[in-house]
LUMSEFI-529878 format. One record per residue: residue in one letter; x, y, z of N, C-alpha, C in turn. Coordinates in steps of 0.1 Angstrom, whole numbers. Layout:
REM LUMSEFI-529878
NODE|A|X|Y|Z|X|Y|Z|X|Y|Z
...
//
This chain:
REM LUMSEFI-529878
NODE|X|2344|970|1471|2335|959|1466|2333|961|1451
NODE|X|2332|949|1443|2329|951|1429|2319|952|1429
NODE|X|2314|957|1414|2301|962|1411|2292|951|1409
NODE|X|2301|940|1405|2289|931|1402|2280|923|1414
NODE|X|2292|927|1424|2288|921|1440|2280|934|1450
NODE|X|2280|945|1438|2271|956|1446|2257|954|1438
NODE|X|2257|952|1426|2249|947|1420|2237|938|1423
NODE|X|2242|928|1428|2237|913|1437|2229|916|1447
NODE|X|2240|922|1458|2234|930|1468|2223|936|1466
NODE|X|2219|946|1457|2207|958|1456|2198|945|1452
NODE|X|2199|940|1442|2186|931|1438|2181|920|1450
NODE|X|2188|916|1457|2181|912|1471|2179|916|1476
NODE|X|2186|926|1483|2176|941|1493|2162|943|1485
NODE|X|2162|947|1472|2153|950|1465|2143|936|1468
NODE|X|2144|927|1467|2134|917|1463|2130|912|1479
NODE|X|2140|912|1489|2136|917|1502|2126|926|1508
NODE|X|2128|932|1503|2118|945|1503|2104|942|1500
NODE|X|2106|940|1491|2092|937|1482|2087|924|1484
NODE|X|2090|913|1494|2083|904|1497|2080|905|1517
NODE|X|2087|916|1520|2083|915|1531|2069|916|1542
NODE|X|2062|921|1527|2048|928|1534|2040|916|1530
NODE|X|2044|901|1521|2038|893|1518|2035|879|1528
NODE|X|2024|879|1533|2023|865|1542|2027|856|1533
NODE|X|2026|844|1540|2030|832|1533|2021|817|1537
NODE|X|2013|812|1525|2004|806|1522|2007|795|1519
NODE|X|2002|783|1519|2001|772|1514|1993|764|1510
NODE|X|1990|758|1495|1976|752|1490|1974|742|1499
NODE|X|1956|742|1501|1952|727|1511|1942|724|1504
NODE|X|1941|714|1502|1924|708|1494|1919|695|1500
NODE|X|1906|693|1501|1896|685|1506|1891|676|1487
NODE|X|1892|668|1488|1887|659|1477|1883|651|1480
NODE|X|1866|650|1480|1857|637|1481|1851|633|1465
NODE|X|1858|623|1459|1856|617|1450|1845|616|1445
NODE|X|1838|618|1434|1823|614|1431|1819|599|1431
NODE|X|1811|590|1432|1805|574|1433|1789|578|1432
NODE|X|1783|566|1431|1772|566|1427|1759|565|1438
NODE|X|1767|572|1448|1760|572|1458|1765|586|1466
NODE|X|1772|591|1467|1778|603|1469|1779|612|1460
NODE|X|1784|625|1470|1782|638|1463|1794|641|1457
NODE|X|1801|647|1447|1811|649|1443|1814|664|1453
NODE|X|1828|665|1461|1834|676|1467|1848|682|1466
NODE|X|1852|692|1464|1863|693|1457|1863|712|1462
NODE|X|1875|711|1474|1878|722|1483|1893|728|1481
NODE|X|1899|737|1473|1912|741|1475|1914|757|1479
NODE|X|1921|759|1491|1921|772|1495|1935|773|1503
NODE|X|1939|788|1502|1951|785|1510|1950|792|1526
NODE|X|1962|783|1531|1965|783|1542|1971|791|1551
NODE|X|1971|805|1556|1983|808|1561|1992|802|1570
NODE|X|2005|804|1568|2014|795|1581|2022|798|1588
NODE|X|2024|812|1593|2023|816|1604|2017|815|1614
NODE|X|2022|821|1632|2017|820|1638|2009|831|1641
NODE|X|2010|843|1640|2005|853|1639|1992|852|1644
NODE|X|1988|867|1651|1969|861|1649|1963|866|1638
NODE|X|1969|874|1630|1962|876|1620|1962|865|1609
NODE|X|1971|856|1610|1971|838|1603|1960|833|1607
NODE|X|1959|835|1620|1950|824|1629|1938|828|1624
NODE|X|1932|841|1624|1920|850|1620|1914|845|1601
NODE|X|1926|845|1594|1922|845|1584|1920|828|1583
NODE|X|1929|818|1587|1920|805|1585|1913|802|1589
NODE|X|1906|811|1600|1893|810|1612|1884|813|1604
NODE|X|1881|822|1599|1873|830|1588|1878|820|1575
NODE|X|1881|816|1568|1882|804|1556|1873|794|1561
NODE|X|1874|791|1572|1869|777|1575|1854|778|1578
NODE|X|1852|792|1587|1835|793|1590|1828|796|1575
NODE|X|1831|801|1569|1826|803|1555|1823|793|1553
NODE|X|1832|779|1546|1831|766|1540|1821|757|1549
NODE|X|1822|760|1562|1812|758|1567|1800|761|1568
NODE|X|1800|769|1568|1784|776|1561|1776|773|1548
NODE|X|1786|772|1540|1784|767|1526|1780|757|1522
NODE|X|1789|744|1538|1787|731|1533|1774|725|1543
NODE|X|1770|735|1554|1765|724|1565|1749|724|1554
NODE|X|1744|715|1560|1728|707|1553|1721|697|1563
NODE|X|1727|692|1576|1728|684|1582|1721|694|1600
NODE|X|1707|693|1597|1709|701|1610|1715|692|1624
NODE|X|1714|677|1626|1718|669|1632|1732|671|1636
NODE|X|1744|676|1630|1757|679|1630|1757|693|1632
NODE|X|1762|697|1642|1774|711|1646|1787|712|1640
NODE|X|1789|716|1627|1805|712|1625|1810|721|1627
NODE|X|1821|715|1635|1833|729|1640|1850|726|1630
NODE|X|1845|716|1616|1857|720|1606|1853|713|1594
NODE|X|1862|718|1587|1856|717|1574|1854|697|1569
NODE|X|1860|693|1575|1858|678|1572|1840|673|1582
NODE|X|1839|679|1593|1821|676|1595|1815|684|1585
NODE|X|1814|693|1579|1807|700|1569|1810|693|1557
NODE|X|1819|688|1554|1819|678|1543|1810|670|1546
NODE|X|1808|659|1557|1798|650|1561|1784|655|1561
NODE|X|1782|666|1568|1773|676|1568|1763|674|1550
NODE|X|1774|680|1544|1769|679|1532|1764|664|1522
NODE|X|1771|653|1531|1766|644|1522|1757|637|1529
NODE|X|1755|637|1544|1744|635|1549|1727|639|1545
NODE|X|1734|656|1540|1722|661|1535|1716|657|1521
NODE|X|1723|651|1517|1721|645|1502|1715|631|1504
NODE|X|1718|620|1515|1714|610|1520|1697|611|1526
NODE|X|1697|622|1532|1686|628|1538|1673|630|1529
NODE|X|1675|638|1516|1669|642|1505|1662|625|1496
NODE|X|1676|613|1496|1672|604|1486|1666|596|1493
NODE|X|1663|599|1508|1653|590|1518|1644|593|1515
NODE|X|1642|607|1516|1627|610|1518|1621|608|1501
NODE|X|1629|611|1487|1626|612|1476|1636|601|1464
NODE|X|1634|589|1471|1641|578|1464|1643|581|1449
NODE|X|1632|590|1442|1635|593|1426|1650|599|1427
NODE|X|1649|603|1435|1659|618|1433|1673|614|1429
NODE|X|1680|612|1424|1694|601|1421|1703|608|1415
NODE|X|1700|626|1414|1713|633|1404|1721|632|1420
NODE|X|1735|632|1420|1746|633|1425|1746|650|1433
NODE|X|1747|658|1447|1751|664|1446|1766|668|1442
NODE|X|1771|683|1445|1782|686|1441|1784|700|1450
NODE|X|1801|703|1452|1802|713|1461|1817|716|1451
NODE|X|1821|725|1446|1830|728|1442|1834|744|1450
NODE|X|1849|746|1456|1843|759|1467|1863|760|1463
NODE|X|1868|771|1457|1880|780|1454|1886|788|1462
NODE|X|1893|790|1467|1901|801|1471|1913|808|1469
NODE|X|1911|822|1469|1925|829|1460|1927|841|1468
NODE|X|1943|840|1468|1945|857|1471|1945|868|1464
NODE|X|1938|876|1460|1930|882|1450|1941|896|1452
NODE|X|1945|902|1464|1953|916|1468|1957|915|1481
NODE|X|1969|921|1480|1977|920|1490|1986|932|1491
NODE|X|1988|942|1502|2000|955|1499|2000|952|1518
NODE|X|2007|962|1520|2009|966|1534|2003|968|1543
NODE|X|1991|971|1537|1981|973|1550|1969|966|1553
NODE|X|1962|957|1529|1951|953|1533|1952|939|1528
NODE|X|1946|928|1528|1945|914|1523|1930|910|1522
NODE|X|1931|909|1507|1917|902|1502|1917|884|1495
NODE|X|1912|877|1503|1907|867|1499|1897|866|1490
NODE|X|1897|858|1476|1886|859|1471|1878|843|1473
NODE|X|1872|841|1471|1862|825|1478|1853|822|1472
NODE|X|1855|815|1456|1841|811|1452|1839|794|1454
NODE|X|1826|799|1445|1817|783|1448|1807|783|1444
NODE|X|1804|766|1435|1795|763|1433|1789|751|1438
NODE|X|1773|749|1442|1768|744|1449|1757|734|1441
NODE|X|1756|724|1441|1741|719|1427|1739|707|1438
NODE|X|1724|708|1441|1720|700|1453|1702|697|1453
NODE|X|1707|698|1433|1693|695|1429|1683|705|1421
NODE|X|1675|701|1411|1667|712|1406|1676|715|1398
NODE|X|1669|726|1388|1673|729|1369|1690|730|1374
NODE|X|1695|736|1380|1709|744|1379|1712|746|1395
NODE|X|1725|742|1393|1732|747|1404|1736|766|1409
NODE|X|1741|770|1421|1742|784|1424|1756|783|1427
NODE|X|1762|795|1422|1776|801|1422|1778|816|1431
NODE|X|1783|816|1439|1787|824|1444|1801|830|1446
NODE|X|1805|846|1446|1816|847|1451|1817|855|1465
NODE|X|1824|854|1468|1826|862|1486|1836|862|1486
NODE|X|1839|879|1490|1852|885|1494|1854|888|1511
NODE|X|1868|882|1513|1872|883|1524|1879|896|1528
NODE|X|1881|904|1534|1891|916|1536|1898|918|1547
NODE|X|1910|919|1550|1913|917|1560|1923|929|1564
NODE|X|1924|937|1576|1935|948|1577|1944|943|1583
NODE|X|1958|941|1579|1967|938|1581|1974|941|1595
NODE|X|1974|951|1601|1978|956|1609|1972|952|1620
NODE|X|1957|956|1622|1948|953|1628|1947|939|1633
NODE|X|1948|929|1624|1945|914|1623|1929|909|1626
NODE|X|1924|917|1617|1909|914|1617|1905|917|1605
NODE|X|1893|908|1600|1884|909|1588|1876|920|1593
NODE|X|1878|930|1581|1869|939|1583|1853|935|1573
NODE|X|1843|942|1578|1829|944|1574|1829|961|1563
NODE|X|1820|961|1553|1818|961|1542|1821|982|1546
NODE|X|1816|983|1555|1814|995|1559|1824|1000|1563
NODE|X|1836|989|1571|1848|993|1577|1858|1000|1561
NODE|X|1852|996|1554|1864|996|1538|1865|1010|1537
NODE|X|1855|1021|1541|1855|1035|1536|1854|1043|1549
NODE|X|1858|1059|1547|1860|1065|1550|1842|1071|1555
NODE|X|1834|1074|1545|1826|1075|1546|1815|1064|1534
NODE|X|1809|1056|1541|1802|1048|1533|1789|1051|1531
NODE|X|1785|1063|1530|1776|1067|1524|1778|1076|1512
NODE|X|1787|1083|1513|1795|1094|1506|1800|1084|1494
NODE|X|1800|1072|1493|1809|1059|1485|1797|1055|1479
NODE|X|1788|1048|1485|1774|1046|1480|1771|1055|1469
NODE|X|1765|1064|1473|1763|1074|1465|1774|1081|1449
NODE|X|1788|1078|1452|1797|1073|1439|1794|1066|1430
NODE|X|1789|1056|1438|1791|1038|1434|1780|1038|1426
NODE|X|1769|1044|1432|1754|1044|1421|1757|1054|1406
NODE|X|1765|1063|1407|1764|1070|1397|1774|1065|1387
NODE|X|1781|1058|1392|1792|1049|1381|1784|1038|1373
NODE|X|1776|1027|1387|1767|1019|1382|1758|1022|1369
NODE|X|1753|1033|1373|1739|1044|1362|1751|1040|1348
NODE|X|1758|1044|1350|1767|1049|1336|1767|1031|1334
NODE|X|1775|1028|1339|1780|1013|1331|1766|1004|1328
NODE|X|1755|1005|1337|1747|998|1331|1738|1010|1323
NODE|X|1740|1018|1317|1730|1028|1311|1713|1027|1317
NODE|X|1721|1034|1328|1703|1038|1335|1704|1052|1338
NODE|X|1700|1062|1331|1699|1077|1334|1693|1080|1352
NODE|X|1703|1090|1350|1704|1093|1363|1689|1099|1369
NODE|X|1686|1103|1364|1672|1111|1366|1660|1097|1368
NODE|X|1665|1086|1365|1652|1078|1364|1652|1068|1380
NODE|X|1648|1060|1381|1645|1046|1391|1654|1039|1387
NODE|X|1661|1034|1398|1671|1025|1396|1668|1013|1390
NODE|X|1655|1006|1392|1646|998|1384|1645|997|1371
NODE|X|1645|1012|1367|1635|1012|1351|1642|1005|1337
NODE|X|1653|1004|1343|1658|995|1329|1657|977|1334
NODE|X|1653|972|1341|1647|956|1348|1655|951|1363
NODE|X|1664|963|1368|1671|955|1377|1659|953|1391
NODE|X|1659|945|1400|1653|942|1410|1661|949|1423
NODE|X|1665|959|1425|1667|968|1438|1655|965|1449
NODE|X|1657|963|1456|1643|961|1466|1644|978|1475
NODE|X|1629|981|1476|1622|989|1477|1629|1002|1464
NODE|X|1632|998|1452|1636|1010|1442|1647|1021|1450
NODE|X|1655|1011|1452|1670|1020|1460|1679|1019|1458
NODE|X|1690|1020|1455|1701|1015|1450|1710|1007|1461
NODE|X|1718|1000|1462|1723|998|1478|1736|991|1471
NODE|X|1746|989|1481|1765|983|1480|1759|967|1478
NODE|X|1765|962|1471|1765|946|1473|1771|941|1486
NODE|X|1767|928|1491|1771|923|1505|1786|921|1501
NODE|X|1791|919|1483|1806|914|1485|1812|922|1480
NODE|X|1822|930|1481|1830|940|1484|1849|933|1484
NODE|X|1853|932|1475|1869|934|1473|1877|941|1468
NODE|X|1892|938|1476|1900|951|1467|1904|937|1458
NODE|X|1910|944|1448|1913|939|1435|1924|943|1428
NODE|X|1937|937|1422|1947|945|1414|1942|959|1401
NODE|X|1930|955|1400|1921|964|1391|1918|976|1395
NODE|X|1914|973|1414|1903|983|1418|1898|979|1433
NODE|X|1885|985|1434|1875|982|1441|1865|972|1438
NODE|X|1864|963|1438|1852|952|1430|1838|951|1439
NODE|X|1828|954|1433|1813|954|1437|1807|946|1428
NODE|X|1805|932|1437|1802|923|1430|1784|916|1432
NODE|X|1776|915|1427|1762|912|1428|1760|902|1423
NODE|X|1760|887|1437|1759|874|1429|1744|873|1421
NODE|X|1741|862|1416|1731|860|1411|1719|858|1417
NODE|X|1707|867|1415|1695|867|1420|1696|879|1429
NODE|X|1706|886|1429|1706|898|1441|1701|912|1438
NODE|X|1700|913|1426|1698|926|1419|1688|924|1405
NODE|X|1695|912|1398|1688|910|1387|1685|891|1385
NODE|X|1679|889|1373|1676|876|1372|1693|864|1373
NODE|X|1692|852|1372|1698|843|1372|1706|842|1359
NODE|X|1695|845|1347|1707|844|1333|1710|861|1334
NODE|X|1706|870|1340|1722|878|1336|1732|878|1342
NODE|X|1733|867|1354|1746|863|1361|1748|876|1367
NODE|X|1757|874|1375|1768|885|1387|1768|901|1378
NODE|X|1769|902|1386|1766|918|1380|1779|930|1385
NODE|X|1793|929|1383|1803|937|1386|1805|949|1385
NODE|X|1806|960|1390|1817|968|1389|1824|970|1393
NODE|X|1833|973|1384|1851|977|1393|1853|995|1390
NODE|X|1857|996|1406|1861|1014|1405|1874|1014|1406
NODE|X|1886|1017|1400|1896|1019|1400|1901|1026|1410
NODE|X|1911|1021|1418|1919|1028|1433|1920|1046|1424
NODE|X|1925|1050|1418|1923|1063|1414|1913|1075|1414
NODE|X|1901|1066|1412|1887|1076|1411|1882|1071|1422
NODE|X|1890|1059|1437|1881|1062|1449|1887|1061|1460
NODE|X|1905|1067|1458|1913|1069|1465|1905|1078|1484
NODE|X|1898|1088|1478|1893|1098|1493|1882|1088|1496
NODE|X|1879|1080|1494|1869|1070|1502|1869|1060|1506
NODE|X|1882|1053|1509|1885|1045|1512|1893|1049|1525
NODE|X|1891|1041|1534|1893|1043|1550|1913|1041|1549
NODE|X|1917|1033|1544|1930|1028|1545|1940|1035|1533
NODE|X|1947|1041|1531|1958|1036|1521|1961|1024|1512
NODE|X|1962|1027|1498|1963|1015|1488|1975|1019|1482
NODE|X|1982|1005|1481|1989|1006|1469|1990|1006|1457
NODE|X|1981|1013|1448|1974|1011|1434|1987|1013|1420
//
């Protein structure tokens, strides 16, 4: 065989390889147009498209989220993302009954990204912003995690090996990056920890960076210092993490 045809060969095996551990996704978006009587909505997230159940799981989990996000409408049970769109504009109809002043437009803007992906784990990232009235709208992000193998979203606790032993990392990194001496209250430089403790944020992703510990707004500290991140790099938290990374 010539070289150039051996050549050929390796680079598809190679690129074979290296996409085999990748699902496969495709953009879907919900666009409800703004008018002067409606809420402006605007939904893009991807799809897996396999049959798999771990496909089935992760758009099952996409969709209950956006539903959560969007319902406002106790009247409606939405069981997909187009009743929760209704949901949501219902609830805006609801609001300009009872308070005819009321005439700003809501708005639902809600993202989705595959944030990491290797052999074993899949993170969805899922933001969104919501403005449904009053000075400013709220932004949120939420991480999805999902173990590949398994075919289930794991919970924040499933991510480590020991999640106390991680906690207790995670605060003394935190201390450093936000310069709060270790010896003092987690408090004493203005953050809002409830009962003066330090604790994991509810949103937890892997990341091409890292580990991402992310604290939306109002969770720790005020509204203008926004989200409050840190990222631990797969290297300094390789023994605490339950699974294998490809860092």
């Amino acid at each position: 065989m010539k070289p150039y045809f051996l050549s050929l060969l390796l680079i598809l095996v190679l690129f074979s390889c290296k996409d085999s551990d990748q699902l496969t996704f495709e953009p879907i978006s919900f666009d409800e147009g703004s008018c002067t009587s409606c809420p402006e909505i605007t939904i893009n997230i991807p799809k897996a498209l396999e049959n798999s159940q771990l496909d089935k799981n992760i758009n099952i989990s996409l969709k209950e989220e956006i539903i959560a996000l969007l319902t406002f409408d106790d009247e409606i049970t939405a069981g997909s993302i187009e009743e929760a769109i209704t949901s949501f504009k219902n609830g805006q109809k609801e609001i300009r009954t009872i308070y005819p002043e009321e005439a700003t437009a809501w708005e639902a803007k809600i993202e989705g990204t595959v944030v990491y992906e290797d052999m074993h784990m899949l993170t969805i990232e899922l933001k969104s912003y919501l403005f449904t009235g009053g000075a400013h709208g709220y932004g949120t992000t939420r991480f999805l995690n999902f173990d590949k193998k398994k075919a289930v979203e794991l919970e924040n606790w499933e991510l480590f090996s020991d999640p106390l032993d991680f906690e207790h990392f995670a605060e003394m990194k935190f201390r450093i990056q936000e310069r709060i001496p270790q010896d003092k209250p987690i408090n004493s430089t203005g953050f809002m920890f409830e009962k003066e403790e330090f604790y994991l944020p509810e949103n937890i992703g892997f990341t091409k960076k890292g580990i991402e510990l992310r604290y939306n707004e109002y969770e720790v500290a005020s509204y203008t210092d926004g989200p409050i991140i840190l990222t631990l790099p797969y290297k300094e938290i390789e023994k605490y993490l339950s699974t294998q990374i490809k860092s």
